[in-house]
DSSP file (Angstrom, degrees, kcal/mol; ACC not computed):
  #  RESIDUE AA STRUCTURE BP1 BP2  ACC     N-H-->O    O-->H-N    N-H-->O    O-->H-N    TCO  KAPPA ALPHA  PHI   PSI    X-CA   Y-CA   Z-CA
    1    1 A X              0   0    0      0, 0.0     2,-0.1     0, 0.0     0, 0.0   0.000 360.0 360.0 360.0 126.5    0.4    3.8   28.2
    2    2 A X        -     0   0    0      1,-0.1     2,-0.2     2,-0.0     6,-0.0  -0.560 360.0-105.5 -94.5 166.7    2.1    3.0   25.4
    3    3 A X        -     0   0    0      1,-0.1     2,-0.9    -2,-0.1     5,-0.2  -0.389  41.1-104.7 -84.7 143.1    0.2    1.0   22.3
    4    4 A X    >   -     0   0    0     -2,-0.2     2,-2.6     1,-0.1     3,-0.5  -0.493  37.9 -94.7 -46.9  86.1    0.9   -2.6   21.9
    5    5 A X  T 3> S+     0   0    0     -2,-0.9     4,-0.8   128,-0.8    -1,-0.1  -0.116 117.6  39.2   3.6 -25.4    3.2   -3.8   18.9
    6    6 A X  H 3> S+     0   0    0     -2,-2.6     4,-1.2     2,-0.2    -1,-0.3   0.941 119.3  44.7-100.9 -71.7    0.7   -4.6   16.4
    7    7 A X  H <> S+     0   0    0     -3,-0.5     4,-2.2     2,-0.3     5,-0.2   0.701 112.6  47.2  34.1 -71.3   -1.3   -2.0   17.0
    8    8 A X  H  > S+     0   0    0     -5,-0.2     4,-1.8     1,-0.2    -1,-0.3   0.986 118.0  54.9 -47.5 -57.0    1.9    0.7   17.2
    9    9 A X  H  X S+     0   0    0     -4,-0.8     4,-1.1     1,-0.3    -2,-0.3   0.574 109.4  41.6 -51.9 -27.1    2.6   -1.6   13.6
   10   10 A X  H  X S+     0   0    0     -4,-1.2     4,-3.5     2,-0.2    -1,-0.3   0.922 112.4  53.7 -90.7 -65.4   -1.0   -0.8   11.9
   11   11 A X  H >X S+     0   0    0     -4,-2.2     4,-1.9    -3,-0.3     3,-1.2   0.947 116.6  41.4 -17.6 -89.1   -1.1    3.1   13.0
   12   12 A X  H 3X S+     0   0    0     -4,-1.8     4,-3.4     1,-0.3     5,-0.2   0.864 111.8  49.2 -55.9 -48.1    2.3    3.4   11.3
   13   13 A X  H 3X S+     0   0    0     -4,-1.1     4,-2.7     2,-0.2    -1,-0.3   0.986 110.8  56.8 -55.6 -38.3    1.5    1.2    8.2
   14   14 A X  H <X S+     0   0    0     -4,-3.5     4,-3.8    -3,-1.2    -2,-0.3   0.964 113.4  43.3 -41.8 -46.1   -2.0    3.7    8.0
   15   15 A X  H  X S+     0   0    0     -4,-1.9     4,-1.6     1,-0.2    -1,-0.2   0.895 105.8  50.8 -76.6 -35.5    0.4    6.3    7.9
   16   16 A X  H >X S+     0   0    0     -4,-3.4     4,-1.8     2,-0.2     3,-1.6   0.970 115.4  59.6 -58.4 -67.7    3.3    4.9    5.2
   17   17 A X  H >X S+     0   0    0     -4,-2.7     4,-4.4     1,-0.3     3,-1.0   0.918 110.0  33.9 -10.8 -86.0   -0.4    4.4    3.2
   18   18 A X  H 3X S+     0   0    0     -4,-3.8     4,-1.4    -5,-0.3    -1,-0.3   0.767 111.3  59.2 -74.2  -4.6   -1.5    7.9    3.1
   19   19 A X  H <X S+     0   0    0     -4,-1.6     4,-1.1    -3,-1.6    -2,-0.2   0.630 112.1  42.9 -56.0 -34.4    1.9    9.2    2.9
   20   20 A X  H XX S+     0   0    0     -4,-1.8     4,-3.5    -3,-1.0     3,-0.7   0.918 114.6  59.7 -77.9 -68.8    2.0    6.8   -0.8
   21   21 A X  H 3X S+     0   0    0     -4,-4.4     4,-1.0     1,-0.3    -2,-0.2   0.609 109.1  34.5 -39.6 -40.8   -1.5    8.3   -1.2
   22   22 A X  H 3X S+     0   0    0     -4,-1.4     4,-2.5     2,-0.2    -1,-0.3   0.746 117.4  53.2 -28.0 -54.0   -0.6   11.7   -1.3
   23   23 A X  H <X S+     0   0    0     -4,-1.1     4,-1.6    -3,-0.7    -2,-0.2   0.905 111.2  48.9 -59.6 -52.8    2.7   10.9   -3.0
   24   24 A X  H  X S+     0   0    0     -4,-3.5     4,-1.4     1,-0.2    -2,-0.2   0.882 115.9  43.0 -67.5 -25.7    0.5    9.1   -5.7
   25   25 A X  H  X S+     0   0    0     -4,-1.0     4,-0.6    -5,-0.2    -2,-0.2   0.887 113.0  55.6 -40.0 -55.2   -2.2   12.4   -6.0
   26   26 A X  H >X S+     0   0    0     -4,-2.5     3,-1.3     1,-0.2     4,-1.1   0.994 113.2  37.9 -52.4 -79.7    0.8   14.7   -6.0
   27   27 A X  H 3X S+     0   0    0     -4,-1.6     4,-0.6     1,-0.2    -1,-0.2   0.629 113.8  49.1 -20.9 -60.2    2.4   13.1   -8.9
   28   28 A X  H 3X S+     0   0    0     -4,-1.4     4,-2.4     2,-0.3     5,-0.3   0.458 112.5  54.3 -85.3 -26.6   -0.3   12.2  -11.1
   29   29 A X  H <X S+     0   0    0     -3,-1.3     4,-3.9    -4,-0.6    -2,-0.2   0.948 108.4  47.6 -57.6 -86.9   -1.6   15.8  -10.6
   30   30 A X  H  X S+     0   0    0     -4,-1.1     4,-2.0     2,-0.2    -2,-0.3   0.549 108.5  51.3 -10.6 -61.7    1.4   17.3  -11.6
   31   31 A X  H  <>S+     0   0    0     -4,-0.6     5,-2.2     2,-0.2    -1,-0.2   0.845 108.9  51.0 -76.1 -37.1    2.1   15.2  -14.8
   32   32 A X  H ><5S+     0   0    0     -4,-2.4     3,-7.1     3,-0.2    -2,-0.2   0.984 102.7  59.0 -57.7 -47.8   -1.3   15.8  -16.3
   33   33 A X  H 3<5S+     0   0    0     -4,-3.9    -2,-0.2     1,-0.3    -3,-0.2   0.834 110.1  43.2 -45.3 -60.8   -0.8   19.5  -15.7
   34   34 A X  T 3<5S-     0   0    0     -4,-2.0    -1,-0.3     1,-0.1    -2,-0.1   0.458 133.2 -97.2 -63.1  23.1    2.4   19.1  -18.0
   35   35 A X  T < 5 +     0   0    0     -3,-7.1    -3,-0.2     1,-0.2    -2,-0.2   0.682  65.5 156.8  64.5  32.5    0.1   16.9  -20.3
   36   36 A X      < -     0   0    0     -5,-2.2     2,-0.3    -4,-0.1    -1,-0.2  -0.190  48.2 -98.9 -28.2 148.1    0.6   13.5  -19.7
   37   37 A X     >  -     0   0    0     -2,-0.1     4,-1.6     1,-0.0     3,-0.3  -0.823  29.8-110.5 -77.9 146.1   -1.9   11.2  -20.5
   38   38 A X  H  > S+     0   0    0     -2,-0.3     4,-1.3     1,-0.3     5,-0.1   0.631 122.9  40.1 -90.1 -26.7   -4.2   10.0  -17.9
   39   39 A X  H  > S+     0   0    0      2,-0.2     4,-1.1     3,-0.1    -1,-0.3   0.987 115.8  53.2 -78.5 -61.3   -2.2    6.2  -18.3
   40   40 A X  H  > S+     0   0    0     -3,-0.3     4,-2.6     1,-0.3     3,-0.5   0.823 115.7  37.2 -43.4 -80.1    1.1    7.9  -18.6
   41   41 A X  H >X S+     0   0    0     -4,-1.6     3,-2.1     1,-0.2     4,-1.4   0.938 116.8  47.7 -35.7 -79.6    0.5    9.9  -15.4
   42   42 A X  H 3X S+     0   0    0     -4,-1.3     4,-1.2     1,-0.3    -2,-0.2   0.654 111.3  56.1 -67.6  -9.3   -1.4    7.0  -13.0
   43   43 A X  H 3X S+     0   0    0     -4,-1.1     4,-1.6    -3,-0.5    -1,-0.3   0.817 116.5  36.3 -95.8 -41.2    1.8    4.5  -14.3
   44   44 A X  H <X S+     0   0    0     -4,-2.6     4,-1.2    -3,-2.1    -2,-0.2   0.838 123.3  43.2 -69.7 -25.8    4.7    7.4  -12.7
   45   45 A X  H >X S+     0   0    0     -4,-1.4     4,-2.0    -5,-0.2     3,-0.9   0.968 114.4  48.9 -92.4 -65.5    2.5    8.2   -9.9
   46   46 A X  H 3X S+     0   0    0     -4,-1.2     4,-3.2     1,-0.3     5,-0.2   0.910 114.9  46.3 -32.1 -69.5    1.6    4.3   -9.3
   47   47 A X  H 3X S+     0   0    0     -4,-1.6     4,-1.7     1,-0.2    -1,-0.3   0.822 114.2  48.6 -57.1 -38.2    5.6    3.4   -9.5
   48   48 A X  H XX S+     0   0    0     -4,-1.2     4,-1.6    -3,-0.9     3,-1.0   0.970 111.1  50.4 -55.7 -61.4    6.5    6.3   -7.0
   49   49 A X  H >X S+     0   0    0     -4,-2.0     4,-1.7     1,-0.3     3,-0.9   0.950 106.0  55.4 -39.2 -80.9    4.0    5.4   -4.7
   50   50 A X  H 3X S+     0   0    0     -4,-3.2     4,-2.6     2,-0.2    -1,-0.3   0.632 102.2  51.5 -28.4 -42.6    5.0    2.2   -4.7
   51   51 A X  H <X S+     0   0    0     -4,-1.7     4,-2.3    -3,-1.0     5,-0.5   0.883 109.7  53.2 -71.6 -33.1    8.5    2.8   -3.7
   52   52 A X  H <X S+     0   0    0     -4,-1.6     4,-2.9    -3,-0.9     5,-0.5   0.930 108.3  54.1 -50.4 -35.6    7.1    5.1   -0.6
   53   53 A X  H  X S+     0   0    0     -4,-1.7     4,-2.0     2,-0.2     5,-0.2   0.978 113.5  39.1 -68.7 -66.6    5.1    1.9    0.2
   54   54 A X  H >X S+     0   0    0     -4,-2.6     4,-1.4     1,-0.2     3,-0.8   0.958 121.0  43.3 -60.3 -78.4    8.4   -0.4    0.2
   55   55 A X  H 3X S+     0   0    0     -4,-2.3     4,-1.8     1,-0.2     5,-0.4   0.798 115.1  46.1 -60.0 -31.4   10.6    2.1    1.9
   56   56 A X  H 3X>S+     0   0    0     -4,-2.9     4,-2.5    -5,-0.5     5,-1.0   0.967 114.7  48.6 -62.9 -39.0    8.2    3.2    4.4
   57   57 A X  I <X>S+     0   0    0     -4,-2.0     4,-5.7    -3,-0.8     5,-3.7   0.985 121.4  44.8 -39.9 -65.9    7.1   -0.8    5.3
   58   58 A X  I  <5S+     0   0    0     -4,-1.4     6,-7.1     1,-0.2    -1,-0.2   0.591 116.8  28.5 -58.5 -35.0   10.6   -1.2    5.5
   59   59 A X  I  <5S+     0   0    0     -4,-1.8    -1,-0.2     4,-0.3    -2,-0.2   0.646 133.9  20.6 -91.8 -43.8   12.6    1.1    7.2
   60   60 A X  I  <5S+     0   0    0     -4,-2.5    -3,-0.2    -5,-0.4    -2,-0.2   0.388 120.6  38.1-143.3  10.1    9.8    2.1    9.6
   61   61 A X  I  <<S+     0   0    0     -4,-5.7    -3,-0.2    -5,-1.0    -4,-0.2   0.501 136.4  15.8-124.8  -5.4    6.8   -0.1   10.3
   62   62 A X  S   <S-     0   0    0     -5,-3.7    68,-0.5    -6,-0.6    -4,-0.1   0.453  95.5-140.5-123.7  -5.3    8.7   -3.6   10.2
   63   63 A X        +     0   0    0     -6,-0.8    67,-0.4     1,-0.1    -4,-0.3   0.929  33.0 171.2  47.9  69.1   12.2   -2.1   10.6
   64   64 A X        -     0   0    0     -6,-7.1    -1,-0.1     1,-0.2    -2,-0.1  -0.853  21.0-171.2-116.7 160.8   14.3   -4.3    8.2
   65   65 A X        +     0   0    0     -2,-0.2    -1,-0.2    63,-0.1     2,-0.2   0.899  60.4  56.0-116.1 -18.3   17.3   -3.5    7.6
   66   66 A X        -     0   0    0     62,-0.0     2,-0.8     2,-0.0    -1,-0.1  -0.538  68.8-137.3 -94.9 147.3   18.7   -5.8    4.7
   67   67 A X        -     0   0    0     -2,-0.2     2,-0.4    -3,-0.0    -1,-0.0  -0.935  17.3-163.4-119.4 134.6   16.9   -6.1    1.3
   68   68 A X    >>  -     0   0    0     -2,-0.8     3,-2.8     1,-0.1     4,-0.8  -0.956  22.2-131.4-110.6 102.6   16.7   -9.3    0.1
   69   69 A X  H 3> S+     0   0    0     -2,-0.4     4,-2.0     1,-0.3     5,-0.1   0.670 117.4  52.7 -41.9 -19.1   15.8  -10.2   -3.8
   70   70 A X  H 3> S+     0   0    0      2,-0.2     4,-1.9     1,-0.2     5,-0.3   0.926 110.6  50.0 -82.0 -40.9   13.2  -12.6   -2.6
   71   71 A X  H <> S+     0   0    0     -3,-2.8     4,-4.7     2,-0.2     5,-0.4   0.889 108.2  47.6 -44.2 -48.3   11.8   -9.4   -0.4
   72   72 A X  H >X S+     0   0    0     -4,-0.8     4,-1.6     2,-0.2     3,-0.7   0.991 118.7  48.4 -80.0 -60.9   11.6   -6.8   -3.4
   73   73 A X  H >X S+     0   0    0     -4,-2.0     3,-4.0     1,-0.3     4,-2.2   0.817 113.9  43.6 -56.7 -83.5    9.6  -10.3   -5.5
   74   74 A X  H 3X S+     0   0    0     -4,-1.9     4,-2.2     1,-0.3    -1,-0.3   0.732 117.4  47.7 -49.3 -39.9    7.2  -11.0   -2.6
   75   75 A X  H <X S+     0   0    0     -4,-4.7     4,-1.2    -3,-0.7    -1,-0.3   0.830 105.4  59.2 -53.6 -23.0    6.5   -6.9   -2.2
   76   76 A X  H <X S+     0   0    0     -3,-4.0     4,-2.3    -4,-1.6    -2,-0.3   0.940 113.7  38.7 -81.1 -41.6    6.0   -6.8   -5.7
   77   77 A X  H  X S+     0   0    0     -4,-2.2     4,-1.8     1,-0.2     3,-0.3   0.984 103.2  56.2 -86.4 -34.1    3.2   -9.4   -5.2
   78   78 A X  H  < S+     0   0    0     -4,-2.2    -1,-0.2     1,-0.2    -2,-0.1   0.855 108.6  58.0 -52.9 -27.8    1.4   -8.8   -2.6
   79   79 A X  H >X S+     0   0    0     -4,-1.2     4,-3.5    -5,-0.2     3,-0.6   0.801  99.2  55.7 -45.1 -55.6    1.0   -5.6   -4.2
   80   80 A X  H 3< S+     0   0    0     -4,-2.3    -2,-0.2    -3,-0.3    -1,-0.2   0.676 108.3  54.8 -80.2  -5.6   -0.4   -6.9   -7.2
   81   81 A X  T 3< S+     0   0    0     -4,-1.8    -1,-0.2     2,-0.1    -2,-0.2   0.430  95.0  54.2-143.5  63.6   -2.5   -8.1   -5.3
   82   82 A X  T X> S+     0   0    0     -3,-0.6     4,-2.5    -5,-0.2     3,-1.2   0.843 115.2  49.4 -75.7 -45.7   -3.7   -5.3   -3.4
   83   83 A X  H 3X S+     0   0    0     -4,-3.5     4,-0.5     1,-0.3    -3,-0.1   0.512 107.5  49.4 -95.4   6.3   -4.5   -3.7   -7.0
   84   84 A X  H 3> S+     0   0    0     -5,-0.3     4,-0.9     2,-0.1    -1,-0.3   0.510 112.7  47.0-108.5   5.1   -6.2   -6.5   -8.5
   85   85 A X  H X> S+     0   0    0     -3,-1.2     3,-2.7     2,-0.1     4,-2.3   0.813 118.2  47.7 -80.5 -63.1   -8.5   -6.8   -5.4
   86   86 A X  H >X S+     0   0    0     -4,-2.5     3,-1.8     1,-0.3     4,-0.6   0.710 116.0  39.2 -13.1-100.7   -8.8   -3.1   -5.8
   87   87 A X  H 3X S+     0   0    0     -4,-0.5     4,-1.8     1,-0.3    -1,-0.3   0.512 112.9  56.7 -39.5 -29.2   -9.5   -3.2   -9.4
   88   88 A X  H <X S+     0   0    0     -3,-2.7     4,-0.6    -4,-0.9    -1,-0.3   0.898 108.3  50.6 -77.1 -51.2  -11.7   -6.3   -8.9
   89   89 A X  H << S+     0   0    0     -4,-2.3    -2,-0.2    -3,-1.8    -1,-0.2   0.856 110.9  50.1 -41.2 -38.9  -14.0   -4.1   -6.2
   90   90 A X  H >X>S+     0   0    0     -4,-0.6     3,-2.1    -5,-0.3     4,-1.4   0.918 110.0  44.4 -98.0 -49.8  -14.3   -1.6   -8.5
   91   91 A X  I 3X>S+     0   0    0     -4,-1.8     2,-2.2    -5,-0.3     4,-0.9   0.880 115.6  47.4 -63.7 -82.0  -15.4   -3.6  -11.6
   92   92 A X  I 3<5S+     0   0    0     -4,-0.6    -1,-0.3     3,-0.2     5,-0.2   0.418 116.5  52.2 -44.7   2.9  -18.1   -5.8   -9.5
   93   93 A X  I <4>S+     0   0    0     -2,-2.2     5,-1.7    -3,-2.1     6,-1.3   0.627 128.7  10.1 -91.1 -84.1  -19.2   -2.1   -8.0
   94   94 A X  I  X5S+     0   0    0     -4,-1.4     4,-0.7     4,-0.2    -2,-0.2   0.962 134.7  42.8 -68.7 -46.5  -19.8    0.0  -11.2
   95   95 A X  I  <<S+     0   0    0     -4,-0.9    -3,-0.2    -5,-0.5    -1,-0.2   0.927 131.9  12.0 -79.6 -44.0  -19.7   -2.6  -14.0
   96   96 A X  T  4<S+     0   0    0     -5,-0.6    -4,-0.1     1,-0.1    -3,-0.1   0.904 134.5  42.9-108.0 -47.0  -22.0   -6.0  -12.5
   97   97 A X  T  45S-     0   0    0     -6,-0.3    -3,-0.2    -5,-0.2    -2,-0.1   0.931  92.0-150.5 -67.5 -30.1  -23.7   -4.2   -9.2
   98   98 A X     << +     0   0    0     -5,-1.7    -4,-0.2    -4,-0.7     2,-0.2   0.856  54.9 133.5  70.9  39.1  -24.4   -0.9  -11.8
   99   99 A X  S    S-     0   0    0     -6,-1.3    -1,-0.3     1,-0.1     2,-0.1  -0.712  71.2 -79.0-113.2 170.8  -24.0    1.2   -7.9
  100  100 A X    >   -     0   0    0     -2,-0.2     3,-1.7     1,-0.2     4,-0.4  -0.291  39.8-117.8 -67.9 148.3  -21.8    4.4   -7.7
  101  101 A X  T 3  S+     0   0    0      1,-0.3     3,-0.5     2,-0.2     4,-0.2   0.425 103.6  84.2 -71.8   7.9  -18.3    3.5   -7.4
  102  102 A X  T >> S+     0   0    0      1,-0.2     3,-2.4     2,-0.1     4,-1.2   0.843  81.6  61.2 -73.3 -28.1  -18.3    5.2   -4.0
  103  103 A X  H <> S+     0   0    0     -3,-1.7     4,-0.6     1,-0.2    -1,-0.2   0.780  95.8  63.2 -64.7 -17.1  -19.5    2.1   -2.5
  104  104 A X  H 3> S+     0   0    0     -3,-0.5     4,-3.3    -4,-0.4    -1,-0.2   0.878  95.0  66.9 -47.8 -31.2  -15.9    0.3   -4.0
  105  105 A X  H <> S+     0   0    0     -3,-2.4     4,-2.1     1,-0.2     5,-0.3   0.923  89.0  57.2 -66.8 -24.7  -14.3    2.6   -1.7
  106  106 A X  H >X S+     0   0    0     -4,-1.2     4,-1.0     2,-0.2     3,-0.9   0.920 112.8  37.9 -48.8 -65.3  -15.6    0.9    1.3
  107  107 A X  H ><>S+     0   0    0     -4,-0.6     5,-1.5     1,-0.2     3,-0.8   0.950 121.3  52.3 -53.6 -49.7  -14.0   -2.9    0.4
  108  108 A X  H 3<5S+     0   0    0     -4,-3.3    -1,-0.2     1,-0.2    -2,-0.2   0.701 110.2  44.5 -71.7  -5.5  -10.8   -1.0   -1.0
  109  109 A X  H <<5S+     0   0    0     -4,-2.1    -1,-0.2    -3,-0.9    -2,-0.2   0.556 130.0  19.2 -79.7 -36.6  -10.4    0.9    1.9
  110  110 A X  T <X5S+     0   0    0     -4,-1.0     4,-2.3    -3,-0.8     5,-0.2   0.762 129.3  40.9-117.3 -71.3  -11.0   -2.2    4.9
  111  111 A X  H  >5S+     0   0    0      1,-0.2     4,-1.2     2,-0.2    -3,-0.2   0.802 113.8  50.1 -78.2 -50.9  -10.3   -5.4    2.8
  112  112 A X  H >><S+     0   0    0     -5,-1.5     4,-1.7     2,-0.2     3,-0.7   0.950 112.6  43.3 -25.8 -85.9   -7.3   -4.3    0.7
  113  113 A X  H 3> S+     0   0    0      1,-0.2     4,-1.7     2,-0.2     5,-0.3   0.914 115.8  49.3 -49.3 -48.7   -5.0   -2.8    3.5
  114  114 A X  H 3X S+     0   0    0     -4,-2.3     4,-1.4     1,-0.2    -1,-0.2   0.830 108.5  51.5 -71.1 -17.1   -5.7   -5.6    5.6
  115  115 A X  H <X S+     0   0    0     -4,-1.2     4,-5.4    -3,-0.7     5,-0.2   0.967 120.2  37.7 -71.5 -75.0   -4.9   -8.3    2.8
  116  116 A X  H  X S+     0   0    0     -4,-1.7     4,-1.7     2,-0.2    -2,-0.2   0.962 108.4  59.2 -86.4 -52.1   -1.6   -6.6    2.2
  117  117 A X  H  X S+     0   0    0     -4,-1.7     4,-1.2     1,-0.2     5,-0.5   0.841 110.5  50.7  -3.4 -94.8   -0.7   -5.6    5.9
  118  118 A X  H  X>S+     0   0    0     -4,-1.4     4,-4.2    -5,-0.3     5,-0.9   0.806 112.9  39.0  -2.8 -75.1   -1.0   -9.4    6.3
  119  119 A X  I >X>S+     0   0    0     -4,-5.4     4,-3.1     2,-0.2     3,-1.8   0.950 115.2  56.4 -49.3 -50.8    1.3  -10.3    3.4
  120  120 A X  I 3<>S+     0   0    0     -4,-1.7     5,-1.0     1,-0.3     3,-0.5   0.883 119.5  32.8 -33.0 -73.6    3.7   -7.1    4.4
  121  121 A X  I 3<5S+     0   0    0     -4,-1.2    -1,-0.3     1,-0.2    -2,-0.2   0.642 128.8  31.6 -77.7   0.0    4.1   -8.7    7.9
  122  122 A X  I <<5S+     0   0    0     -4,-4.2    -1,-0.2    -3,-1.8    -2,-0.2   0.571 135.3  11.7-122.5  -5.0    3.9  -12.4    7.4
  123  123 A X  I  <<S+     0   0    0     -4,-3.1     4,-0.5    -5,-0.9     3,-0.2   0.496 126.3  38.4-134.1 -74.4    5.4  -13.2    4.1
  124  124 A X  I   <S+     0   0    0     -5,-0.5     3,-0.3     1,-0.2    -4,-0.2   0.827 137.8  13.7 -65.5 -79.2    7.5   -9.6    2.4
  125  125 A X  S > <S+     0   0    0     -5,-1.0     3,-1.3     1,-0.2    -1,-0.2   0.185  91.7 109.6 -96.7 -14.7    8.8   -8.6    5.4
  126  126 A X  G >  S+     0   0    0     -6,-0.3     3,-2.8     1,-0.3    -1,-0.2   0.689  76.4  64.1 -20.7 -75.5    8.4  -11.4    8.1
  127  127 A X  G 3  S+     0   0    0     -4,-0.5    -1,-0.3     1,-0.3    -2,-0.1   0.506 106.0  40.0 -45.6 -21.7   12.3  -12.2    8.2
  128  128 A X  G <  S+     0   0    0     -3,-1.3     2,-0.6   -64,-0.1    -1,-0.3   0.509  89.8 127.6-110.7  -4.1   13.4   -8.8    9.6
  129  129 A X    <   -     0   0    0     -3,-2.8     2,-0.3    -8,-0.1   -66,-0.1  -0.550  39.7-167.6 -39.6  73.9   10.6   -8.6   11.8
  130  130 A X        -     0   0    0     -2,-0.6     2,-1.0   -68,-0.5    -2,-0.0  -0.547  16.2-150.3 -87.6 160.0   11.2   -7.9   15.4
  131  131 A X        +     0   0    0     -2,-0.3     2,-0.1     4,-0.0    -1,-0.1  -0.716  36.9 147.3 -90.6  85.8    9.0   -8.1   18.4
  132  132 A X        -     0   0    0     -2,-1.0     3,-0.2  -127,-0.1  -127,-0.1  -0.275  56.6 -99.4-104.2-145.0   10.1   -5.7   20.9
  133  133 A X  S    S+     0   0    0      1,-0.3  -128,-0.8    -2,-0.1     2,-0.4   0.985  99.1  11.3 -71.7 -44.5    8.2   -3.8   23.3
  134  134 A X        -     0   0    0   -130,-0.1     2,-0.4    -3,-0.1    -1,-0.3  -0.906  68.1-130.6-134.2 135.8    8.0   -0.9   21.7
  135  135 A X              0   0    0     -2,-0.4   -75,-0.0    -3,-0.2    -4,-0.0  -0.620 360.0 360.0 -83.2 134.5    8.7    0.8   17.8
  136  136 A X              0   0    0     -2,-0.4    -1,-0.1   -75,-0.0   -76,-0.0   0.652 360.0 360.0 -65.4 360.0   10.6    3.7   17.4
């Protein structure tokens, strides 16, 4: 039985995710080893990622096919603010609770993706959005 359309659409976004996540490890690895600095690196890695993140959204969990300036602005925020919830989990973890910063991962892990899922499908991407039965 195949999975229902939001469903298929959430699976696929996980994956475009850890596909960026990887891409952003890989990178960032890779430029310290040639001695980047630790901003230098996380700022190439960040920006790479980020374009896996738009093309995968686009091409293959919302299937759009035109890019639209208003699209690339509204990706560009919802994004910023995936990473200032991030970055706000993480300060109110180590800096005001004083707990290990594994407990950040928990909110940046559930609360994050679903925040920008959201925007992805109801605002960045909304307009190219179809419902059919099933996603390729």
């Amino acid at each position: 039985m195949p999975l229902p359309l939001e469903v298929w659409r959430i699976v696929k976004f996980g994956a475009v995710g850890g596909a960026a996540t990887l891409t952003h490890l890989l990178v960032f690895s890779i430029a310290m080893a040639m001695g980047s600095t630790a901003l230098e690196a996380n700022t190439g890695a960040f920006c790479l990622a980020l374009a896996v993140t738009f093309a995968g959204n686009r091409l293959w969990v919302f299937e759009v096919s035109i890019v639209q300036a208003c699209m690339l602005v509204r990706f560009a925020v919802t994004s910023a603010v995936g990473f200032a919830l991030n970055s706000v989990f993480a300060t109110l973890t180590v800096d005001t609770l004083k707990v290990a910063y594994l407990y950040a991962l928990i909110p940046m892990a559930t609360i994050t993706p679903a925040v920008t899922f959201l925007g992805y499908r109801f605002w960045v991407f909304n307009a190219g959005t179809s419902d059919r039965a099933s996603l390729r």
